[in-house]
Biopython code that builds the backbone (N, CA, C, O; Angstrom):
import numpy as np
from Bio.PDB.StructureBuilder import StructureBuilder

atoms = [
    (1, "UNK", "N", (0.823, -1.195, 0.000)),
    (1, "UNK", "CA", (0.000, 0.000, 0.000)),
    (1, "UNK", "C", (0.870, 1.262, 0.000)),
    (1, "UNK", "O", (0.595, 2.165, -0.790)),
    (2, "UNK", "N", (1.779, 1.360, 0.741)),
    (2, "UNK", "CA", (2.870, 2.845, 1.117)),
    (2, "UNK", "C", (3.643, 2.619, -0.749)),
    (2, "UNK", "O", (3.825, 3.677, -1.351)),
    (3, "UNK", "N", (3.990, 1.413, -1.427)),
    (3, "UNK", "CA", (4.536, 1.703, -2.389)),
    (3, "UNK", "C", (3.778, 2.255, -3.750)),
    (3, "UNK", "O", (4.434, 2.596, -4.734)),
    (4, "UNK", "N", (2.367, 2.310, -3.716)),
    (4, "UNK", "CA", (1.724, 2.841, -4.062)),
    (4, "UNK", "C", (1.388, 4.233, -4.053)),
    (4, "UNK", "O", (1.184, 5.013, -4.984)),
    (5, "UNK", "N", (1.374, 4.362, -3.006)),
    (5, "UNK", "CA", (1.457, 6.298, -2.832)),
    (5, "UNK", "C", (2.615, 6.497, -2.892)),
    (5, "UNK", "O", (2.709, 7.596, -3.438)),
    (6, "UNK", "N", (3.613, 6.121, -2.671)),
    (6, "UNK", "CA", (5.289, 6.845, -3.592)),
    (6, "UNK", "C", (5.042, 6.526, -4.658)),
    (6, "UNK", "O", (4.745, 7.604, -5.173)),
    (7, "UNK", "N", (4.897, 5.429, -5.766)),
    (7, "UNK", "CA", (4.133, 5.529, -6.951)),
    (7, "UNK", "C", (3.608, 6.937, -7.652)),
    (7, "UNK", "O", (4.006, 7.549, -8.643)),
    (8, "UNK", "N", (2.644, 7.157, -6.796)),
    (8, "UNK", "CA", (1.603, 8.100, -6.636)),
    (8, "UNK", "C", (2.191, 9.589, -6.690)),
    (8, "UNK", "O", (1.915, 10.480, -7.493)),
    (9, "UNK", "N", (3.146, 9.608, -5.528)),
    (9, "UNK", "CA", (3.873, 10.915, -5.480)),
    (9, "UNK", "C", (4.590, 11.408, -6.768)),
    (9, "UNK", "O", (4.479, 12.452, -7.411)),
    (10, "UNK", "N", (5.358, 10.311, -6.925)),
    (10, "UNK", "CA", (7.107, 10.178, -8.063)),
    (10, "UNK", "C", (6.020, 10.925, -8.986)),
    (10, "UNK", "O", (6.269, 12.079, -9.335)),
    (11, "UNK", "N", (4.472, 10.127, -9.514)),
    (11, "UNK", "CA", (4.201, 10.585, -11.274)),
    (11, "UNK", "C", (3.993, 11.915, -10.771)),
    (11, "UNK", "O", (4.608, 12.800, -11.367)),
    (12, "UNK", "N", (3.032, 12.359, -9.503)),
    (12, "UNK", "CA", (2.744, 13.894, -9.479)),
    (12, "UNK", "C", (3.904, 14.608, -9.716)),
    (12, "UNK", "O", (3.882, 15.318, -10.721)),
    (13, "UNK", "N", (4.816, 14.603, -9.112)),
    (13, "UNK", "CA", (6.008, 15.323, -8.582)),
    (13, "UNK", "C", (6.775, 15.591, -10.843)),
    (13, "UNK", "O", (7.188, 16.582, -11.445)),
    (14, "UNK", "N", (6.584, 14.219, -11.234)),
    (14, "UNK", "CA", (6.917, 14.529, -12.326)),
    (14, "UNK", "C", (6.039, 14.967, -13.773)),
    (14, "UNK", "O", (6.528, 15.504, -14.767)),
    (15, "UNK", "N", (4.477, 14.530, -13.547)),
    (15, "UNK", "CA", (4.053, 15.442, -14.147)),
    (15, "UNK", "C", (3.961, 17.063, -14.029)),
    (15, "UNK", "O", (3.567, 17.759, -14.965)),
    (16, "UNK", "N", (4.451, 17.681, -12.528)),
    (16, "UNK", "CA", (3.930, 18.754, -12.308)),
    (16, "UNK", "C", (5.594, 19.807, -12.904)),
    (16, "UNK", "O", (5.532, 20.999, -13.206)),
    (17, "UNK", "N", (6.861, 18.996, -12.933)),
    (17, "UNK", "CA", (7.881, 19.062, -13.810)),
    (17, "UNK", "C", (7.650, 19.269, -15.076)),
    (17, "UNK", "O", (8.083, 20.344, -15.490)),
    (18, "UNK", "N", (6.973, 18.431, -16.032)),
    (18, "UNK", "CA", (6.701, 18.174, -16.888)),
    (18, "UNK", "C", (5.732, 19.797, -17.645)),
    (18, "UNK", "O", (5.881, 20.378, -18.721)),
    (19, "UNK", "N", (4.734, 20.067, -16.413)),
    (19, "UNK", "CA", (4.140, 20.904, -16.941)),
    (19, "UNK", "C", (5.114, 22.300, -16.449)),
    (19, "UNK", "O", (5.287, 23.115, -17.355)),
    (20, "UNK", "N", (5.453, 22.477, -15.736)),
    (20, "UNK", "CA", (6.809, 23.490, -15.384)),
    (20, "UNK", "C", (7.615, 23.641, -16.611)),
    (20, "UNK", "O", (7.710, 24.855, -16.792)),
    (21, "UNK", "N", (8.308, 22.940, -17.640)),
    (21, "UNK", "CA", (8.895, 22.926, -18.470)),
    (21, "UNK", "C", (8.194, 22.793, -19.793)),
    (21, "UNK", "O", (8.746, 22.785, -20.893)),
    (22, "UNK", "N", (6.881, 22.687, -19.542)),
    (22, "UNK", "CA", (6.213, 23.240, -20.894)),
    (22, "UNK", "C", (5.858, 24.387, -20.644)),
    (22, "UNK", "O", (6.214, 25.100, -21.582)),
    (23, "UNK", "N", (5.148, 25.176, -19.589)),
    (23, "UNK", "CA", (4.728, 26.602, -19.310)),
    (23, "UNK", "C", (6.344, 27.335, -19.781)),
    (23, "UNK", "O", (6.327, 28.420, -20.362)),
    (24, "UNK", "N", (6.952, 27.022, -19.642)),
    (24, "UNK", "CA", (8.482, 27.406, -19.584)),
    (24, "UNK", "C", (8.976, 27.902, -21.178)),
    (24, "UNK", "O", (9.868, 28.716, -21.413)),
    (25, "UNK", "N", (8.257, 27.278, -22.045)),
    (25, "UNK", "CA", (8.774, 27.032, -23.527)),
    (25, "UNK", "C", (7.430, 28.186, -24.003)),
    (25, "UNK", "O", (7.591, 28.997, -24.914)),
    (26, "UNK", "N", (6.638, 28.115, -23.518)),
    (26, "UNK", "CA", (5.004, 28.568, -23.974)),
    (26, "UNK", "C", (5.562, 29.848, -25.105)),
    (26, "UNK", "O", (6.634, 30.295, -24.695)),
    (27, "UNK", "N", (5.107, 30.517, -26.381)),
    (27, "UNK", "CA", (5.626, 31.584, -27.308)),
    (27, "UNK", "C", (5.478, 32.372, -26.832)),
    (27, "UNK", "O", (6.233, 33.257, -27.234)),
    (28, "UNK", "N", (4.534, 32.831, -25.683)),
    (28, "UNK", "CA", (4.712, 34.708, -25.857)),
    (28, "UNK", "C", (5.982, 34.125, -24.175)),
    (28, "UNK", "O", (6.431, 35.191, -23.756)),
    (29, "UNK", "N", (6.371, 33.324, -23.575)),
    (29, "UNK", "CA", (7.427, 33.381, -22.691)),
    (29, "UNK", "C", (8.576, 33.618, -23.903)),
    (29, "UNK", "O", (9.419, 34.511, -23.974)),
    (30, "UNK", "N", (8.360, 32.707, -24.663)),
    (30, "UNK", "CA", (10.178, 32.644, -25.464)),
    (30, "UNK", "C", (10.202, 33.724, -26.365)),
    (30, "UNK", "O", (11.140, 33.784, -27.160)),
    (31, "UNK", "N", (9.306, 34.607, -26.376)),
    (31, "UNK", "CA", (9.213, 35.846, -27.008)),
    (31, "UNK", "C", (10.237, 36.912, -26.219)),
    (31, "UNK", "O", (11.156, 37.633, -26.608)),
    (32, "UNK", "N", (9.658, 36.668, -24.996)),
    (32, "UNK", "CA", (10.562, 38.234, -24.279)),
    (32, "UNK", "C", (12.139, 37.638, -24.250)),
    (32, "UNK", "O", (12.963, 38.457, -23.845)),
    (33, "UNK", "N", (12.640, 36.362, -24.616)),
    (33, "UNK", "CA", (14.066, 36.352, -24.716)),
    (33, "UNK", "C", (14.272, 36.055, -26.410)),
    (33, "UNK", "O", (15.243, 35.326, -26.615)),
    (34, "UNK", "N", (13.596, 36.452, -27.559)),
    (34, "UNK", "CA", (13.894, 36.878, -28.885)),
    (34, "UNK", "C", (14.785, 38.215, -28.973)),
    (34, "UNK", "O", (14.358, 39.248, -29.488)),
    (35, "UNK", "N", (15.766, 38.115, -28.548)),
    (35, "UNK", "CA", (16.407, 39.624, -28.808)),
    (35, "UNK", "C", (17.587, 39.318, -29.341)),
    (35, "UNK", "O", (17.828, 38.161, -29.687)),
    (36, "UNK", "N", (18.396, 40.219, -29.465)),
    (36, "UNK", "CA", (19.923, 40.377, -30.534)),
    (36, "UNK", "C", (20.773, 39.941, -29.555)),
    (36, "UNK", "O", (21.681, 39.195, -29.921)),
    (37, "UNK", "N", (20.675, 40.308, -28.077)),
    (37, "UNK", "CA", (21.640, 39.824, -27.154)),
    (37, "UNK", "C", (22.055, 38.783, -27.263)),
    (37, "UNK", "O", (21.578, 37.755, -27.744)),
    (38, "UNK", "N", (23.545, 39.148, -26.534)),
    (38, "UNK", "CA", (23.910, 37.793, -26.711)),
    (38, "UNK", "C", (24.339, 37.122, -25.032)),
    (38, "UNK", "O", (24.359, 37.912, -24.088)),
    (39, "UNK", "N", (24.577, 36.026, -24.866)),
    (39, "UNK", "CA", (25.274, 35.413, -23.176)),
    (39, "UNK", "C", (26.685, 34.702, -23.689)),
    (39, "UNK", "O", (26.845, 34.033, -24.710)),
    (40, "UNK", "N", (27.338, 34.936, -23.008)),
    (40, "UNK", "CA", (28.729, 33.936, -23.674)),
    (40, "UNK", "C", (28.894, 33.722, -25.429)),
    (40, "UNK", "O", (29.520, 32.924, -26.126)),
    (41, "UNK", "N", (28.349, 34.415, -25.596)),
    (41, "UNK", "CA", (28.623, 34.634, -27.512)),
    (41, "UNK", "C", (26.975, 34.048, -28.214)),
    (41, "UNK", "O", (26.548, 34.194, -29.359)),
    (42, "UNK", "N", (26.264, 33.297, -26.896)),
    (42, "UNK", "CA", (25.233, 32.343, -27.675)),
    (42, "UNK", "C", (23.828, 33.130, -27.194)),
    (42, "UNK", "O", (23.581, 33.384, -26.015)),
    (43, "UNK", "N", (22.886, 33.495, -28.409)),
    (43, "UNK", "CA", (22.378, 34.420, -28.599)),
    (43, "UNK", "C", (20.950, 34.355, -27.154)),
    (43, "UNK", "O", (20.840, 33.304, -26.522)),
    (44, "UNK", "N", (20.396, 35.067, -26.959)),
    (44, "UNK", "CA", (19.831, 34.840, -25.317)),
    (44, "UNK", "C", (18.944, 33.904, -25.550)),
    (44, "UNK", "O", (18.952, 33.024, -24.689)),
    (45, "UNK", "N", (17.761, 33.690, -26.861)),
    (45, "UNK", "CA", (16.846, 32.677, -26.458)),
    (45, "UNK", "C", (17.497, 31.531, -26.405)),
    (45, "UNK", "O", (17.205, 30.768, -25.485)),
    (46, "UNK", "N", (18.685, 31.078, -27.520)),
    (46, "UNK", "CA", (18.856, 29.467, -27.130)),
    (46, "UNK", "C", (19.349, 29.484, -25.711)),
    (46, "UNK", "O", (18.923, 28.533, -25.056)),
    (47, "UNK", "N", (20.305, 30.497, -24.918)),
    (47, "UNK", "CA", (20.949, 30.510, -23.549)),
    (47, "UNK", "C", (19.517, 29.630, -22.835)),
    (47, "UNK", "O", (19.408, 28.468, -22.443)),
    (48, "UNK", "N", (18.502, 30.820, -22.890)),
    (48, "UNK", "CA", (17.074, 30.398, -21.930)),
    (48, "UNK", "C", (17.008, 29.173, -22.448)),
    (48, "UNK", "O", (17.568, 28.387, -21.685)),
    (49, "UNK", "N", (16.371, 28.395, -23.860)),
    (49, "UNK", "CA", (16.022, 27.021, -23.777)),
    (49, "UNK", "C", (17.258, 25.927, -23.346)),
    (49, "UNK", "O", (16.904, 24.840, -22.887)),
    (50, "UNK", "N", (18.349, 26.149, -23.459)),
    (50, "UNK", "CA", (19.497, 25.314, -22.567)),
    (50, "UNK", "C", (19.458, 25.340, -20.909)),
    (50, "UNK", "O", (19.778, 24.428, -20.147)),
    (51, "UNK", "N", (19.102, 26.302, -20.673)),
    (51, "UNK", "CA", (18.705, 26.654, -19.279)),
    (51, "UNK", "C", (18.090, 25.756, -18.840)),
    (51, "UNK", "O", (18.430, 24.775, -18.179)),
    (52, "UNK", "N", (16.830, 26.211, -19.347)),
    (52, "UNK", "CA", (15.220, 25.892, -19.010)),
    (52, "UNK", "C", (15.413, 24.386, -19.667)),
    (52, "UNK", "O", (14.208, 24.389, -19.921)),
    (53, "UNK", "N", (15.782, 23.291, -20.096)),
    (53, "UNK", "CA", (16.470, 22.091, -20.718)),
    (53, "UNK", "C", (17.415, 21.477, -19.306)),
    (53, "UNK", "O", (17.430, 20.379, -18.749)),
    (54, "UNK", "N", (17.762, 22.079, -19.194)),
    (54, "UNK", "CA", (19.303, 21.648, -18.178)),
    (54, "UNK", "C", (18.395, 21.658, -16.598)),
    (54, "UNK", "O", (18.667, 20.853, -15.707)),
    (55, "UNK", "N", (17.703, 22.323, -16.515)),
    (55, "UNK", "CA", (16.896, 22.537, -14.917)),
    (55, "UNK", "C", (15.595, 21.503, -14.940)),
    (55, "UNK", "O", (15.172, 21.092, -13.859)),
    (56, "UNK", "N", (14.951, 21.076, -16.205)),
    (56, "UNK", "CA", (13.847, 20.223, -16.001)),
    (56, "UNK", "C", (14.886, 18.912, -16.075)),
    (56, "UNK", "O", (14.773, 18.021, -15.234)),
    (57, "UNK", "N", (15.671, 18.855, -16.885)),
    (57, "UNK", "CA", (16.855, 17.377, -16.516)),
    (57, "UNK", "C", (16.999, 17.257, -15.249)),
    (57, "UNK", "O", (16.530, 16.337, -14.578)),
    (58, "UNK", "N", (17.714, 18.258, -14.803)),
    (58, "UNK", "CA", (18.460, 18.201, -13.357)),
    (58, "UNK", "C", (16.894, 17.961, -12.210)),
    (58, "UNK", "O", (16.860, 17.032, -11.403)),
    (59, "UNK", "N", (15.996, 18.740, -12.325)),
    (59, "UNK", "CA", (14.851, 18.278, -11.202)),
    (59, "UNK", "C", (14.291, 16.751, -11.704)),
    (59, "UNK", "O", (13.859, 16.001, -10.830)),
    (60, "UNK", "N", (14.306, 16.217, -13.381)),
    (60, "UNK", "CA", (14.122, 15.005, -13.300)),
    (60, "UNK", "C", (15.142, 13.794, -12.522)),
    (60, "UNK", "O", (14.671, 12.684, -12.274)),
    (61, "UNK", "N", (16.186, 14.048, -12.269)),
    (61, "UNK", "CA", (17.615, 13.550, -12.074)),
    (61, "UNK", "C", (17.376, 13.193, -10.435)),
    (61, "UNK", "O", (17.692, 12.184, -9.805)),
    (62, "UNK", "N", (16.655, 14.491, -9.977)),
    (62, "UNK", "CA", (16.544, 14.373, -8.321)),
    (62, "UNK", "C", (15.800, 13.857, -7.813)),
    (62, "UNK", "O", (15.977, 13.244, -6.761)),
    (63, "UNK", "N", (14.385, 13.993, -8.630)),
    (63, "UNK", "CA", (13.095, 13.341, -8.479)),
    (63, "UNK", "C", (13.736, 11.792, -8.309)),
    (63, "UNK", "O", (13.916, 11.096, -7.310)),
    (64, "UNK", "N", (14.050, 11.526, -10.035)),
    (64, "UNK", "CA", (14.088, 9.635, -9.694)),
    (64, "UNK", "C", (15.372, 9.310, -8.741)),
    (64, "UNK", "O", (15.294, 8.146, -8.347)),
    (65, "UNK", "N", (16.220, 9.801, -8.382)),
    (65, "UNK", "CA", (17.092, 9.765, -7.272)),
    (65, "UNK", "C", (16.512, 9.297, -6.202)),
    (65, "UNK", "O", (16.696, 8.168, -5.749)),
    (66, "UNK", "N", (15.533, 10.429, -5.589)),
    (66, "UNK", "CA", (15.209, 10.204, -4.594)),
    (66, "UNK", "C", (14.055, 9.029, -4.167)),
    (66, "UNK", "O", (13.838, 8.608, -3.031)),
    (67, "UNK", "N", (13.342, 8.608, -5.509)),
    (67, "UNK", "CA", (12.150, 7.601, -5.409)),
    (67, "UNK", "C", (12.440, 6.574, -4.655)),
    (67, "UNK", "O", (11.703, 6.348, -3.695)),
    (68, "UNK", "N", (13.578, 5.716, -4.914)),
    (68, "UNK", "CA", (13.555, 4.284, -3.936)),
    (68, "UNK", "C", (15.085, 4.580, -3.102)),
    (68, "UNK", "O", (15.498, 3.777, -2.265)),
]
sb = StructureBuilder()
sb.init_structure("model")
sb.init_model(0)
sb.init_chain("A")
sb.init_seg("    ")
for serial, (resi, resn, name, xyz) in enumerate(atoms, 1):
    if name == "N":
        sb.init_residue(resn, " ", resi, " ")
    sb.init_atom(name, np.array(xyz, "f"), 0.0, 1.0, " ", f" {name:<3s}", serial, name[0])
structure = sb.get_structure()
């Protein structure tokens, strides 16, 4: 029964990731980083989707870490 509700938790915990990193991508968000700027030579929106890429990895990484 208890492995069931960790079950339970792990999918919430990672659908609610899941939707975190789609709100994240949404067009009028990746709009306000469409500009000429640049970060380390690489122009700001790809910076943000490597970002925003690298942080839903890394919270997936911790999530299943921590499951069993």
């Amino acid at each position: 029964m208890a492995e069931s509700r960790d079950d339970e938790q792990l999918a919430g915990r990672l659908v609610a990731v899941a939707l975190l990193g789609l709100v994240l991508i949404v067009p009028p968000l990746l709009a306000q980083f469409d500009r000429a700027d640049r970060v380390f030579g690489v122009p700001l929106l790809w910076a943000y989707l490597y970002i925003v890429w690298a942080v839903v990895i890394g919270m997936v990484a911790v999530i299943g870490g921590r499951s069993r």
